[in-house]
mmCIF entry with sequence, helices, sheets and N, C-alpha, C, O atoms, coordinates in Angstrom:
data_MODEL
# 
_entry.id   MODEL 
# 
_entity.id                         1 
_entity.type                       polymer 
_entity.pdbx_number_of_molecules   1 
# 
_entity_poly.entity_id                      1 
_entity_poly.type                           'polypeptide(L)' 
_entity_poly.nstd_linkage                   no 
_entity_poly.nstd_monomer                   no 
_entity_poly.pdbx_seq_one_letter_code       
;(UNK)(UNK)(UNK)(UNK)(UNK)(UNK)(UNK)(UNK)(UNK)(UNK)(UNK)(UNK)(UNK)(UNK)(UNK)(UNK)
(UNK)(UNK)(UNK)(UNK)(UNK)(UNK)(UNK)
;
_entity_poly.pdbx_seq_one_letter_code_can   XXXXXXXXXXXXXXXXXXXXXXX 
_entity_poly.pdbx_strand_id                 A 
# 
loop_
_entity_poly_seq.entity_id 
_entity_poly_seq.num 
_entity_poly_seq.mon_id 
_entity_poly_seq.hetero 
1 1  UNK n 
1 2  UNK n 
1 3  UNK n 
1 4  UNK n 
1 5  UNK n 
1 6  UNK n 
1 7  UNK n 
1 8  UNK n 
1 9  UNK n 
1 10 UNK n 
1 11 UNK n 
1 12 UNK n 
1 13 UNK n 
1 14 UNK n 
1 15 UNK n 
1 16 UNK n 
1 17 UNK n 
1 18 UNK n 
1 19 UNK n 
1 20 UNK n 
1 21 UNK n 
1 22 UNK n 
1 23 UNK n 
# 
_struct_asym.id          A 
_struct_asym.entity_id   1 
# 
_struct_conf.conf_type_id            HELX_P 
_struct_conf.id                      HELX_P1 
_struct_conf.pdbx_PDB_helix_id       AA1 
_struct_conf.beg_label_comp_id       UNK 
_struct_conf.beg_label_asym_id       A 
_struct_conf.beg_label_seq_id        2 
_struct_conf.pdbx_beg_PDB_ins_code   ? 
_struct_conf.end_label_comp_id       UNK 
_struct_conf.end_label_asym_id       A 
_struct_conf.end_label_seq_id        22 
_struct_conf.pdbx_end_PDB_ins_code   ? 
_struct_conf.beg_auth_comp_id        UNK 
_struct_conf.beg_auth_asym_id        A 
_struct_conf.beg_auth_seq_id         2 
_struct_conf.end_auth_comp_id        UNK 
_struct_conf.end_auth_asym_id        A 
_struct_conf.end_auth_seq_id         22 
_struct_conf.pdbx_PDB_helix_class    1 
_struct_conf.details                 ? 
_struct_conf.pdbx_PDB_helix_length   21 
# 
_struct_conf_type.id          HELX_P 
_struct_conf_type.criteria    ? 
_struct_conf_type.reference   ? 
# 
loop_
_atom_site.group_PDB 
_atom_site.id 
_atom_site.type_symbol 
_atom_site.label_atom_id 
_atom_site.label_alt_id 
_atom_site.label_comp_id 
_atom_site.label_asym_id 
_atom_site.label_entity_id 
_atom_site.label_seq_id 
_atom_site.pdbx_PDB_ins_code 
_atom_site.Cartn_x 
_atom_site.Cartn_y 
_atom_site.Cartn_z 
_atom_site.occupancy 
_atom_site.B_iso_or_equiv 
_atom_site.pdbx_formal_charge 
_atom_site.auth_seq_id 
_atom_site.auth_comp_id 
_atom_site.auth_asym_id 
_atom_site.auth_atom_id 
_atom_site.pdbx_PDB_model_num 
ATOM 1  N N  . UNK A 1 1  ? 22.932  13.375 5.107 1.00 0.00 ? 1  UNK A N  1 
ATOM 2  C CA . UNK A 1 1  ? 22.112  13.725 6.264 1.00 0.00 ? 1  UNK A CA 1 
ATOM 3  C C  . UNK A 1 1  ? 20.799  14.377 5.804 1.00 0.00 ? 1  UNK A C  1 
ATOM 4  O O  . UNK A 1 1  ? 19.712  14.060 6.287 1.00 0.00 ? 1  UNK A O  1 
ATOM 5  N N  . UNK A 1 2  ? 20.977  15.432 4.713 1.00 0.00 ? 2  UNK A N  1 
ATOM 6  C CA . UNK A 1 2  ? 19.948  16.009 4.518 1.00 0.00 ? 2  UNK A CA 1 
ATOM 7  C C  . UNK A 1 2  ? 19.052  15.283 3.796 1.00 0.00 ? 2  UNK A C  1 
ATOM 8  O O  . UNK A 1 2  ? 17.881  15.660 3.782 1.00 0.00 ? 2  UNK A O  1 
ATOM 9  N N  . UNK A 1 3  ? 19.621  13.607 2.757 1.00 0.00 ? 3  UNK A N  1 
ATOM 10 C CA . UNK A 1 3  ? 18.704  12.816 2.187 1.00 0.00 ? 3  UNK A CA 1 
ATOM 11 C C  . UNK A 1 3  ? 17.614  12.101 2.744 1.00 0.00 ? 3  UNK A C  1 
ATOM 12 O O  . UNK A 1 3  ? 16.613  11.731 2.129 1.00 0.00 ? 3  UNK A O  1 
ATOM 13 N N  . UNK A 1 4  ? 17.953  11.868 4.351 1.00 0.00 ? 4  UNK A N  1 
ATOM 14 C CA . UNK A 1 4  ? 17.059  11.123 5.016 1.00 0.00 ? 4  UNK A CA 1 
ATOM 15 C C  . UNK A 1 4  ? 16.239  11.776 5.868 1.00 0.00 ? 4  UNK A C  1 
ATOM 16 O O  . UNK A 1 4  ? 15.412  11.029 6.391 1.00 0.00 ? 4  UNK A O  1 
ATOM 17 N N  . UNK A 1 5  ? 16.192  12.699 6.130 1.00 0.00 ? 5  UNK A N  1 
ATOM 18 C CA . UNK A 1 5  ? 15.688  14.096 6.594 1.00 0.00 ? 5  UNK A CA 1 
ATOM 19 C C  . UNK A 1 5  ? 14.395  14.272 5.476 1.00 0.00 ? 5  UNK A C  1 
ATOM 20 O O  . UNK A 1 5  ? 13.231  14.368 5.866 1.00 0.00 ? 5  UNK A O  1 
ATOM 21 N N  . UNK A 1 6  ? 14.775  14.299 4.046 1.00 0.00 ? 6  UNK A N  1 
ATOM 22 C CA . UNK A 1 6  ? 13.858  14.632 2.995 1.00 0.00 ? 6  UNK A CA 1 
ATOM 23 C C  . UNK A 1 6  ? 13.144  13.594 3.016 1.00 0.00 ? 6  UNK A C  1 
ATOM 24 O O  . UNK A 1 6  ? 11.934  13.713 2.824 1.00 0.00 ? 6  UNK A O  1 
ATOM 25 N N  . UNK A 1 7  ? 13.881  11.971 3.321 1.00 0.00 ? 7  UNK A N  1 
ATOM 26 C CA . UNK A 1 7  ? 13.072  10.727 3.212 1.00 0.00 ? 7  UNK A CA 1 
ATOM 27 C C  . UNK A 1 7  ? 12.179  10.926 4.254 1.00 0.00 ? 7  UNK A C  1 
ATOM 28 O O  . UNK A 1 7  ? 11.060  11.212 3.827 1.00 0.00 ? 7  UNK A O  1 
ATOM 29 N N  . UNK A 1 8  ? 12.250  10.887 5.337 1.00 0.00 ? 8  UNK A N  1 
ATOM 30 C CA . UNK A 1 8  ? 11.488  11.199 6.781 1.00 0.00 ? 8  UNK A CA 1 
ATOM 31 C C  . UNK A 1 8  ? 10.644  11.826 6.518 1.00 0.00 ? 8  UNK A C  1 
ATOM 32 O O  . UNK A 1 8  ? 9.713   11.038 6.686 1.00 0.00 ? 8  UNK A O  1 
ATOM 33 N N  . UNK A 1 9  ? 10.107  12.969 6.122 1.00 0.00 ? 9  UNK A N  1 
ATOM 34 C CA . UNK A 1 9  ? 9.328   13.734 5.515 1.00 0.00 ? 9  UNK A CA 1 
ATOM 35 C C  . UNK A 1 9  ? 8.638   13.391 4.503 1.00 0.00 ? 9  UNK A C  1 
ATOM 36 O O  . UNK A 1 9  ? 7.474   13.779 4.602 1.00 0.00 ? 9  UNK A O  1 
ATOM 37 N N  . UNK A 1 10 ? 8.885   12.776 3.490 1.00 0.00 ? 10 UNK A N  1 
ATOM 38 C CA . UNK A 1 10 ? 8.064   12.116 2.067 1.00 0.00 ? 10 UNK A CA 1 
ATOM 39 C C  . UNK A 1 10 ? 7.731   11.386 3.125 1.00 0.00 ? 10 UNK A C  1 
ATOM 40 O O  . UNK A 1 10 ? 7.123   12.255 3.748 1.00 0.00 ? 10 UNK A O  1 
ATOM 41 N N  . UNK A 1 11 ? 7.671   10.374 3.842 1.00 0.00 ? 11 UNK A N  1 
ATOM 42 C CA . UNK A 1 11 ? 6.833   9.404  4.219 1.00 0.00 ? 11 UNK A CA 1 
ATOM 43 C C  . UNK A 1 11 ? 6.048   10.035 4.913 1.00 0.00 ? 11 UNK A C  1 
ATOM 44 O O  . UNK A 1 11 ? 4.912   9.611  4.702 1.00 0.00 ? 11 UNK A O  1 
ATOM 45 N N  . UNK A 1 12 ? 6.063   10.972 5.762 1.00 0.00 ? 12 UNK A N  1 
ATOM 46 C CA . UNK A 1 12 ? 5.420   11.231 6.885 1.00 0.00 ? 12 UNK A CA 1 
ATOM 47 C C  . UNK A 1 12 ? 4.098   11.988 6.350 1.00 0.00 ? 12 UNK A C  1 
ATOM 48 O O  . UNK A 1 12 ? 3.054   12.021 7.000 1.00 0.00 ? 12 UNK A O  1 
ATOM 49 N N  . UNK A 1 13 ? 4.285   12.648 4.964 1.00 0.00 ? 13 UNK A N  1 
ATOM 50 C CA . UNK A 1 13 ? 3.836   13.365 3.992 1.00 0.00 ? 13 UNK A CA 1 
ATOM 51 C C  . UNK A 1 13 ? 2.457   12.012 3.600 1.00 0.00 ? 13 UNK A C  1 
ATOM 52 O O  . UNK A 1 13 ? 1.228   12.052 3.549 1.00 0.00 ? 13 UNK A O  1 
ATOM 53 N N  . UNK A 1 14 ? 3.309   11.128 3.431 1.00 0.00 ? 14 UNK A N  1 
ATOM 54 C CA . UNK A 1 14 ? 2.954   9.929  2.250 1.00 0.00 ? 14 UNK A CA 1 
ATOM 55 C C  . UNK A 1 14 ? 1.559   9.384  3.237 1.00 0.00 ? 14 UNK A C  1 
ATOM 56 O O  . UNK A 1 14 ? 0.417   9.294  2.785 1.00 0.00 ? 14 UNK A O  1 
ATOM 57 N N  . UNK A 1 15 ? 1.936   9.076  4.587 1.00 0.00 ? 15 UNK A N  1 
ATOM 58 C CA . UNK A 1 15 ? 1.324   8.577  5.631 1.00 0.00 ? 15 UNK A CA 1 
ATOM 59 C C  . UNK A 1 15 ? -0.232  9.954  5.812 1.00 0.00 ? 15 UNK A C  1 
ATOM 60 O O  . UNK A 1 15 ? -1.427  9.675  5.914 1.00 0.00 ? 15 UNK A O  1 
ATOM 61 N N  . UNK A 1 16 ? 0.127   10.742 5.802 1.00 0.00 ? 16 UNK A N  1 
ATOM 62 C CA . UNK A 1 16 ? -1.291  11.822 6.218 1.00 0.00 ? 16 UNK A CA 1 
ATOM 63 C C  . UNK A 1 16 ? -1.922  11.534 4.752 1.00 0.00 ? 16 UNK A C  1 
ATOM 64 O O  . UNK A 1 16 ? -3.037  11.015 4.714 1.00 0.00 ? 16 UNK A O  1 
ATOM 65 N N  . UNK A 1 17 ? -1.230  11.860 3.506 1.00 0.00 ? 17 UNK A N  1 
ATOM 66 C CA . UNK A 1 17 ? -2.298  11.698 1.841 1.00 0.00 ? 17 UNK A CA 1 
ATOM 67 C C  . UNK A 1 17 ? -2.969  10.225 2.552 1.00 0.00 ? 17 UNK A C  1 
ATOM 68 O O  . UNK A 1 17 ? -4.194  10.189 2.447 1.00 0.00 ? 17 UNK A O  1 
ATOM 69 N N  . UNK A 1 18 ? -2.632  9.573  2.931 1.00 0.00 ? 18 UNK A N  1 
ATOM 70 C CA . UNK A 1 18 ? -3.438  8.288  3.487 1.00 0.00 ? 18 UNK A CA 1 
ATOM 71 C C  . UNK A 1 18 ? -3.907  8.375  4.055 1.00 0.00 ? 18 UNK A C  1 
ATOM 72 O O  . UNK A 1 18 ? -4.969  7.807  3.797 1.00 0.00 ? 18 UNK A O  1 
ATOM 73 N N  . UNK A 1 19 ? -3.909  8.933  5.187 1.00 0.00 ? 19 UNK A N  1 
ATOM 74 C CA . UNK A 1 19 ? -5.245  8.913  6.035 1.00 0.00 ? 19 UNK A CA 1 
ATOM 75 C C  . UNK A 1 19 ? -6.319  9.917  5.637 1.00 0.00 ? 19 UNK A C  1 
ATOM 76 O O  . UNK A 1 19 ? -7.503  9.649  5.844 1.00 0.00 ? 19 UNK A O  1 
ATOM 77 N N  . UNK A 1 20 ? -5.920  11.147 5.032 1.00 0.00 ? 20 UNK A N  1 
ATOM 78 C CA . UNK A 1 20 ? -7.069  11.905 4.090 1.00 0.00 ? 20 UNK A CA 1 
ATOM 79 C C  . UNK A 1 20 ? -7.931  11.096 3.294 1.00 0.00 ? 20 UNK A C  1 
ATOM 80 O O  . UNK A 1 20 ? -9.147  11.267 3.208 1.00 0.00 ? 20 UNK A O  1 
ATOM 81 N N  . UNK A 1 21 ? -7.185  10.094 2.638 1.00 0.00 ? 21 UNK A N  1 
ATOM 82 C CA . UNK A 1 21 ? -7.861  9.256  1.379 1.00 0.00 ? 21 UNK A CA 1 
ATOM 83 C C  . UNK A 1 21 ? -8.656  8.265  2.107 1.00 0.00 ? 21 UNK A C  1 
ATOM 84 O O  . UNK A 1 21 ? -9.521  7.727  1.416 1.00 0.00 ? 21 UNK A O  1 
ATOM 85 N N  . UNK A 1 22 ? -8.580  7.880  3.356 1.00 0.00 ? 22 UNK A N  1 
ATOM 86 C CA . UNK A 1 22 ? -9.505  7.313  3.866 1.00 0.00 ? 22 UNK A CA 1 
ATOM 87 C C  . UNK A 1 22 ? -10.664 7.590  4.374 1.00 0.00 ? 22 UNK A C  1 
ATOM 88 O O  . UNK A 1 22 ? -11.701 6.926  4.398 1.00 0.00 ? 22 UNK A O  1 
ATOM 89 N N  . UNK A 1 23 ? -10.327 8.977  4.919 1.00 0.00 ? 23 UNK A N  1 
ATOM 90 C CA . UNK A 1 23 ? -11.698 9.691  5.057 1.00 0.00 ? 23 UNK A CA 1 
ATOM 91 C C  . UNK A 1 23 ? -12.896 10.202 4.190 1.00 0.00 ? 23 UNK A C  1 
ATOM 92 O O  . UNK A 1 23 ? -13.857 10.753 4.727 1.00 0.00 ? 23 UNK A O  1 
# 
């Protein structure tokens, strides 16, 4: 439970470093 919780988060993480890097 708590692995996909951490996954959910790295992406969501992963998704904003991306939109920073676009700006």
């Amino acid at each position: 439970m708590g692995s996909i919780l951490w996954k959910y988060v790295k992406f969501h993480f992963n998704c904003h470093f991306v939109y920073v890097g676009l700006y």
